[in-house]
N, C-alpha and C positions, 0 to 999 in steps of 0.2 A: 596071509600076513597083513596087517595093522599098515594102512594107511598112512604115513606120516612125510610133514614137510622136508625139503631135502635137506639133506646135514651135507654140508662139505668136510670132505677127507681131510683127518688132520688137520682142524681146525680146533683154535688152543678152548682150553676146558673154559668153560665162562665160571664167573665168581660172583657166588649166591649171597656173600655177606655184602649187606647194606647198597646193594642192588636196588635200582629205581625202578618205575615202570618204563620209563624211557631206556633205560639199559634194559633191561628184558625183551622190548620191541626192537630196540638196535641189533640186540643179539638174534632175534627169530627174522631180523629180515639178512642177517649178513650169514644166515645156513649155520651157526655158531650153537645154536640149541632150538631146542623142539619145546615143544610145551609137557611131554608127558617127561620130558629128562629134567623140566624146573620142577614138577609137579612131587618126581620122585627123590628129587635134592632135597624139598622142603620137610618131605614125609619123612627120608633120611637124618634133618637133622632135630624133627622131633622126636624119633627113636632116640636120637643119642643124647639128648638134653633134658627133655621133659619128665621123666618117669627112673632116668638115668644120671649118671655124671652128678649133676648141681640137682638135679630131679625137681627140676621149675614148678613144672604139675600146674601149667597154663591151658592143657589143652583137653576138654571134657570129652568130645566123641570125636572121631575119625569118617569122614565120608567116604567109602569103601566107592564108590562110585567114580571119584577125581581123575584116576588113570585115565578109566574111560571117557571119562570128558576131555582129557587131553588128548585121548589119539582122536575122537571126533573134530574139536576145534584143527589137530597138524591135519589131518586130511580137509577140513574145509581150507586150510590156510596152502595148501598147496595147490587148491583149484582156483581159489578167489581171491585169497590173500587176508587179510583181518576181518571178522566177522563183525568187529565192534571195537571202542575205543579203550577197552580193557579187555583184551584179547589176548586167553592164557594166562592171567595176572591172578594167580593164589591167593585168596584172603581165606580170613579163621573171621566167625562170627560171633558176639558174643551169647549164650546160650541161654538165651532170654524171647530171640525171635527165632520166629520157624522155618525150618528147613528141610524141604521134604525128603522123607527115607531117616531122619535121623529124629530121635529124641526132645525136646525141648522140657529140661528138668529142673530149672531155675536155679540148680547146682545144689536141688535140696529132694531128700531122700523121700518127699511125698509127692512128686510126681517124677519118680526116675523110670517111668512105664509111660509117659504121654507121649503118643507118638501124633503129628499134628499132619494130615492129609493132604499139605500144601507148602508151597512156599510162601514167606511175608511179601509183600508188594515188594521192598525193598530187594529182599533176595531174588524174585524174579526177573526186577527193573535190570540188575547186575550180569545176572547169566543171560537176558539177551545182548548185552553188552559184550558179551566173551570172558567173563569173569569164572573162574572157576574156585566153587568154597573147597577146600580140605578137611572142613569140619568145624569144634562150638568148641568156646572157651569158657572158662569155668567164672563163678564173677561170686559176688555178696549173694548168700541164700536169700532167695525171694526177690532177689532182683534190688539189694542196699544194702553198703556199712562196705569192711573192707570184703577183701575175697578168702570168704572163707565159708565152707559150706557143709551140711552133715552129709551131702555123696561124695566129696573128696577129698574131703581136711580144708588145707592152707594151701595157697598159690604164693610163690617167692616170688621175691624182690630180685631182677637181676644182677644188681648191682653189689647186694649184699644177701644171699638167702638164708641169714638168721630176720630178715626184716617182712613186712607183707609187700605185697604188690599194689597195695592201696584199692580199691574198688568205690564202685561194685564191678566195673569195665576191668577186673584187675588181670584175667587171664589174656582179653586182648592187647592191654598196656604191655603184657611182658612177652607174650606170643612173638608182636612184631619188631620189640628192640632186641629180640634174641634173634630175629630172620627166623623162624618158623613161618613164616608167611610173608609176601611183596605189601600187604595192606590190611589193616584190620579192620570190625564194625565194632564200638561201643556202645552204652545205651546210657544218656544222663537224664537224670529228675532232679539231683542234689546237688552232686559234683563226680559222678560218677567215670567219666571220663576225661577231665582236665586231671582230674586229681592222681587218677593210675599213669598217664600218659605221661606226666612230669615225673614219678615217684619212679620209672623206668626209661627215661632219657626219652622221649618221643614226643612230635609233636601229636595234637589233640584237639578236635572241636565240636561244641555242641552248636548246632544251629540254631536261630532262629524259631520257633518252636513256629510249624505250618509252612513249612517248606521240606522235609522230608515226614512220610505218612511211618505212624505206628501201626500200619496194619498187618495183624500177623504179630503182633509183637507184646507181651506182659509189660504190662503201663502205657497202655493209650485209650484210646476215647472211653468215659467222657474226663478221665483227667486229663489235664494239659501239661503240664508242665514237665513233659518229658520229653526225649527224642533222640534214633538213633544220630549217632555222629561218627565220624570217620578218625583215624589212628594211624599214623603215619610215619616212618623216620624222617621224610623231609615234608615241608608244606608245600611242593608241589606236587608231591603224590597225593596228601589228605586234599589237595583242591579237585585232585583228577576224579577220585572217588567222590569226593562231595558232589562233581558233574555227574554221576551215574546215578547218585540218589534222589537227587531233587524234582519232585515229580507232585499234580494233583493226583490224589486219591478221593474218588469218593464214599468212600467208606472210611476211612479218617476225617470226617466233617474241620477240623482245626485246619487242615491242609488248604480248604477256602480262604484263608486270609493270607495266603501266599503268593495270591492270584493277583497279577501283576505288578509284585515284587521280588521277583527272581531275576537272578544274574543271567544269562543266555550262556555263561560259560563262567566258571569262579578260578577257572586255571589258564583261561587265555589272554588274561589282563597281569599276570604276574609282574612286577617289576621291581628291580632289584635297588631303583633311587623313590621306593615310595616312603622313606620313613623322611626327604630331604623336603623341608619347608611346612613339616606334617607336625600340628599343634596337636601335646601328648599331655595329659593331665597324669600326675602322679598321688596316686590314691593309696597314704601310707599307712591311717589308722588300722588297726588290728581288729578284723570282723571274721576270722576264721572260727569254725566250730572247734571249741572246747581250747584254743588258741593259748598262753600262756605266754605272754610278748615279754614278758623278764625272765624268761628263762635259757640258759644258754643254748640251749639248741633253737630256739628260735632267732636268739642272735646273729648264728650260723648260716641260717635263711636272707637274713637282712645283709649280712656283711654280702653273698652273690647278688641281692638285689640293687644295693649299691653300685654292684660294677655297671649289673643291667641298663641302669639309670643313665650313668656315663657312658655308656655304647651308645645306646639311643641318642646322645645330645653329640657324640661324635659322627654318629651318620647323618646327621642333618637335622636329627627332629627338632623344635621351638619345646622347647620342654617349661612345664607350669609344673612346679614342684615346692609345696605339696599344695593338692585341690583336698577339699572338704564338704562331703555330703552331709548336708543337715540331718541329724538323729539317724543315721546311719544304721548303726548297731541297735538301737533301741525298734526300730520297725525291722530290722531283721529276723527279731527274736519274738517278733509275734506269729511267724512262722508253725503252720501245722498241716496235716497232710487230712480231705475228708475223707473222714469214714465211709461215707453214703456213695462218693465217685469210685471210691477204692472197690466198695462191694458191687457195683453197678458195672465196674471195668474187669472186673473177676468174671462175671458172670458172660458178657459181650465176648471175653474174648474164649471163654472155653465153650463157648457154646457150641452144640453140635458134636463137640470130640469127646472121644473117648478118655476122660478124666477122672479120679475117682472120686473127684469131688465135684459139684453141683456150683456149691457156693465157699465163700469166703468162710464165712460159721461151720461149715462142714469139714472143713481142712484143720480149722481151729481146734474140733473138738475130736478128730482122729487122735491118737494112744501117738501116730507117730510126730507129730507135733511137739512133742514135748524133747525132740530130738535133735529139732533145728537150731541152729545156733543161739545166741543171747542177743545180738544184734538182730536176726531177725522175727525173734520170739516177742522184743520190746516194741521193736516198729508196729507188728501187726498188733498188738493187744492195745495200743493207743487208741483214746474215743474220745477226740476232741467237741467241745459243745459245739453247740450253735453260735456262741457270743463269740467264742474265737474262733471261729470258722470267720465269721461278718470281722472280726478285727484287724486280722490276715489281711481280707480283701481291699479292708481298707488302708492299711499300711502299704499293700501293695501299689495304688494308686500314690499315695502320699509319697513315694520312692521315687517312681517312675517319673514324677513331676520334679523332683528336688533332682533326678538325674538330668534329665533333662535342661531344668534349667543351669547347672555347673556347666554344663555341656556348651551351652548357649553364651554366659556373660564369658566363659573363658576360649569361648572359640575353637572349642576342643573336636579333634577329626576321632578320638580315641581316649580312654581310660585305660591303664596300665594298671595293674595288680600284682604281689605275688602269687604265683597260682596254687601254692599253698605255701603254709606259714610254719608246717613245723617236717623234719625230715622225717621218713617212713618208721614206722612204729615198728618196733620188735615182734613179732609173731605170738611171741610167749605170751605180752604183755596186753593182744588182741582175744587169745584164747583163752585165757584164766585172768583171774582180776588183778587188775582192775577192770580188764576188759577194753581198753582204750581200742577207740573205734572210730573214723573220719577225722583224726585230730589235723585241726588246724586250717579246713579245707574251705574256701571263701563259696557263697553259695547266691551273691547276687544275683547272677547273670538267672537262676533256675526261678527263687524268689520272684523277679521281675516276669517271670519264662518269656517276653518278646522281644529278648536281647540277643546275642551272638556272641559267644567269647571262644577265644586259640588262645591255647599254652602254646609256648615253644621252649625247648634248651637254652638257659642263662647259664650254665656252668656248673660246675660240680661246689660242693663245701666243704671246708677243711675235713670232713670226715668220710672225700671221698664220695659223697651220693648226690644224686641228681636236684637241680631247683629249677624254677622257670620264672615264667611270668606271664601273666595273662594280657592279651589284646580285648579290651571292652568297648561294645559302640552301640551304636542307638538301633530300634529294631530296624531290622532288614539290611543291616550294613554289615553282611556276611561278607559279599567284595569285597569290601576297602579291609576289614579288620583281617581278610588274609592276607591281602595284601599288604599291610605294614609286617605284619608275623615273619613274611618271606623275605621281604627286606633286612628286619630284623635278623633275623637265619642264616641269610646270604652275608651279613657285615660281620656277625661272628663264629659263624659255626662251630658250635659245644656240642654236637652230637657226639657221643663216643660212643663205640659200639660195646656193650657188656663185655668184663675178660671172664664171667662161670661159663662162656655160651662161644668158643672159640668158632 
C-alpha cells in the first residue's frame, strides 16, 4: 500500500477552485488532503473541461507520472514534513520548455516526436522544491502569435470560447484561471504572457530578462529578449513561483547580469499599503500591435482603465497622468527579431537531441512546414538586414534612455499601461483572414527586454471579458513592481473565476 500523509476522518472535502498555494499547505498540514488527492482533482477537472464540456483544449500532454510523484512527496511529507516551499503544488508548463518523459512540440506538427532527455533548469529548480508538473500547455506554433497551432487547432478563451486565449502563453493563461493547475509557467519575447494572462482573468509576469535562465527552453541564448515567467490567479502565488525560478545558470550566459540583483525572496516583502504614497506615471498613448484606438472595442478597454486609474489614486498612489515618452511609437516600430540569433538559438538548443531537424533552413524546407500556421509561417520567413537589425539596437537604447529619464523628472516608482489595448479576438477571425493576430498587445517592456512588467485583473468590459493593466519599472525592479500589482489586487479584486469551467 502507497505510503501517504495522514488524512483525518471525516474531514470536510477541501475546494480546488481558486485555491492558493497557501490553502493547499493549510490543507496538507491540517490532514484535509494529500497531495495525490490534489493532483487527482486537477487531472479530474481537465477531463471534464479541457477536451469536454467548453473543450478549452489548454492542455497539450499529460505527465503520466504526477500520481506518483504525489504519493512520493505524502510519504516524504509524513516522515519530514515539506520537502520544499512548493510542496505538492500542481503546475502545467508551457510547451516550449522541457520536461523529461514528455514531448516538447512547440504545439507544431514538425516536432510532435522530440522527446528532450531532461529537464530545463527551470523545471528542475521546481521539482526540488516539491513542485509537481501535470503536464505542457499548448501556446502559438513555434513558440508566437495567438495560440493556435497545426498539432491542435485553437485554445479558447475562458471567458468567452468563440474568442482565442491570446498567446503564445495562451494554454497556460487559460489552464490556471480555469484551476486545471495551482500555478502555471509562460514564456514571453513579445507579449506572450502579460497578453494571455489578462485575456483570461489572471495575474502575469515577465521578469527581468537574466534573472530566470532559458535553459532547456526554445528562445534562449544567444537571443535575449525572452523569459520564462510565472501565471497566477493571485500575485502572491505568481511571487511564490517567481521564488522558485530565479536562479544563476551557467549555461544561460544572460542569467550573469542578474548577479546581485535579485530579490532574496519576491513573496516575503508583499504589502498590501504599497501603492500608498507610491508615485505612478500614467502612460496613455496607444502603442499596442496592430492597435486601432478609435475603434469601439478599444474604447471598451479604456472605459476599465479609467476605473483602473481611479483605484490607484484611491489606494493612495500620487498619480501623474498622463507622462509622455518621447517618440515612443516611432522607436517601437523599428523592432525586428535576428535572423542570425534565431538560427544560432535553433541550433544551441536542439543540439544533441533527437530532432528531425539539424537546423532552422531544414525545418523550413520540410513538405511539413507548409502546415504551420500563418502566424508562424510569416514570423520564421522574416530576414531582416543588417541596417535594421543596427536600428532596432539603436532605438532600443534611445528608449531606454527617454524611459528612464520620464521616470527620473517625474519621480516615478512605476509606469502603468494597459496590458492590452484591444479585447480577445474571435478565433474565426485568427484562423482565416484577415488572420488578426496579437492585436492590440503593448510590447515595451520585451523591446527594452531589461525591464519587468505584471498584469493584473482591472475588471471586466461592457462585453463581459477580461482587461488589466500593466505595472512597468526600471530594470531589476521585479520587487517593488510586484509589489505595487498586489497592492493594487488586494484594494480591488476583479478576479472572477470563468463560468465555461464551473
Amino acid at each position: 500500500m502507497t505510503s501517504v500523509a495522514h488524512k483525518v476522518p471525516g474531514a470536510p472535502t477541501f475546494t480546488i477552485v481558486e485555491s492558493t498555494i497557501e490553502d493547499i499547505h493549510a490543507a496538507f498540514k491540517a490532514g484535509r488532503l494529500t497531495a495525490r488527492e490534489l493532483v487527482q482533482m486537477y487531472l479530474d477537472r481537465i477531463a471534464a473541461y479541457d477536451q469536454q464540456g467548453p473543450a478549452i483544449n489548454a492542455v497539450i500532454s499529460i505527465n503520466q507520472d504526477a500520481l506518483t510523484e504525489a504519493d512520493r512527496l505524502d510519504a516524504a511529507f509524513k516522515k519530514e514534513g515539506f520537502v520544499g516551499p512548493l510542496h505538492g503544488i500542481p503546475i502545467l508548463l508551457k510547451d516550449q520548455a522541457d520536461l523529461k518523459g514528455l514531448p516538447t512540440t512547440l504545439g507544431s506538427i514538425l516536432f510532435k516526436d522530440y522527446r528532450p532527455d531532461q529537464d530545463c533548469f527551470v523545471a528542475a529548480r521546481l521539482k526540488a522544491a516539491g513542485a509537481i508538473f501535470l503536464g505542457k500547455t499548448t501556446l502559438g506554433e513555434l513558440g508566437g502569435g495567438d495560440t493556435h497551432g497545426s498539432l491542435f487547432g485553437s485554445t479558447r478563451n475562458v471567458y468567452d470560447p468563440e474568442r482565442t486565449a491570446g498567446g503564445s502563453s495562451g494554454g497556460s493563461g487559460a489552464a490556471v484561471s480555469a484551476n486545471f493547475c495551482a500555478v502555471a509557467i509562460g514564456q514571453e519575447g513579445f507579449s506572450s504572457i502579460r497578453r494571455p494572462a489578462i485575456w483570461n482573468g489572471v495575474a502575469g509576469m515577465r521578469p527581468t530578462v537574466g534573472l530566470v535562465s532559458r535553459g532547456g527552453v526554445y528562445g534562449g541564448w544567444p537571443t535575449t529578449n525572452g523569459s520564462l515567467g510565472p501565471m497566477a490567479r493571485t500575485v502572491a502565488d505568481l511571487a511564490r513561483l517567481l521564488d522558485g525560478m530565479v536562479a544563476y545558470d551557467p549555461d544561460d550566459p544572460v542569467t550573469a547580469c542578474g548577479i546581485g540583483k535579485t530579490a532574496g525572496s519576491y513573496s516575503a516583502a508583499l504589502d498590501k499599503e504599497a501603492l500608498r504614497g507610491a508615485r505612478i506615471g500614467i502612460l496613455r498613448e496607444p502603442m499596442g500591435y496592430g492597435s486601432e484606438a478609435e475603434s469601439e472595442d478599444f474604447q471598451k478597454v479604456t472605459a476599465v482603465f479609467d476605473r483602473a486609474v481611479a483605484d490607484l489614486r484611491r489606494s493612495g498612489a500620487e498619480i501623474v497622468d498622463p507622462i509622455v515618452i518621447p517618440d515612443l511609437r516611432e522607436l517601437l516600430a523599428t523592432r525586428v527579431a535576428s535572423g542570425k540569433d534565431n538560427d544560432a538559438m535553433f541550433e544551441l538548443y536542439f543540439a544533441g537531441g533527437k530532432t528531425p531537424f539539424a537546423t532552422r533552413a531544414a525545418a523550413k524546407a520540410s513538405p511539413l512546414f507548409e502546415k504551420v500556421t500563418k502566424s508562424a509561417h510569416r514570423r520564421w520567413s522574416e530576414s531582416p538586414s543588417a541596417e535594421k537589425e543596427l536600428a532596432y539596437q539603436r532605438a532600443r537604447d534611445t528608449l531606454m534612455i527617454n524611459l528612464h529619464k520620464v521616470m527620473a523628472d517625474h519621480r516615478l516608482d512605476a509606469i502603468v499601461h494597459k496590458a492590452v489595448e484591444h479585447q480577445p479576438t474571435l478565433i474565426r477571425d485568427g484562423v482565416n483572414p484577415p488572420f488578426v493576430d496579437q492585436k492590440g498587445a503593448p510590447h515595451i517592456n520585451t523591446f527594452l527586454i531589461y525591464v519587468p512588467s505584471v498584469v493584473v485583473p482591472a475588471g471586466f468590459t461592457s462585453d463581459n471579458l477580461p482587461a488589466g493593466i500593466t505595472f512597468l519599472g526600471r530594470p531589476y525592479s521585479d520587487a517593488r513592481m510586484i509589489q505595487l500589482a498586489y497592492s493594487y489586487e488586494q484594494a480591488t479584486r476583479h478576479r472572477r473565476a470563468p463560468p465555461t469551467t464551473p
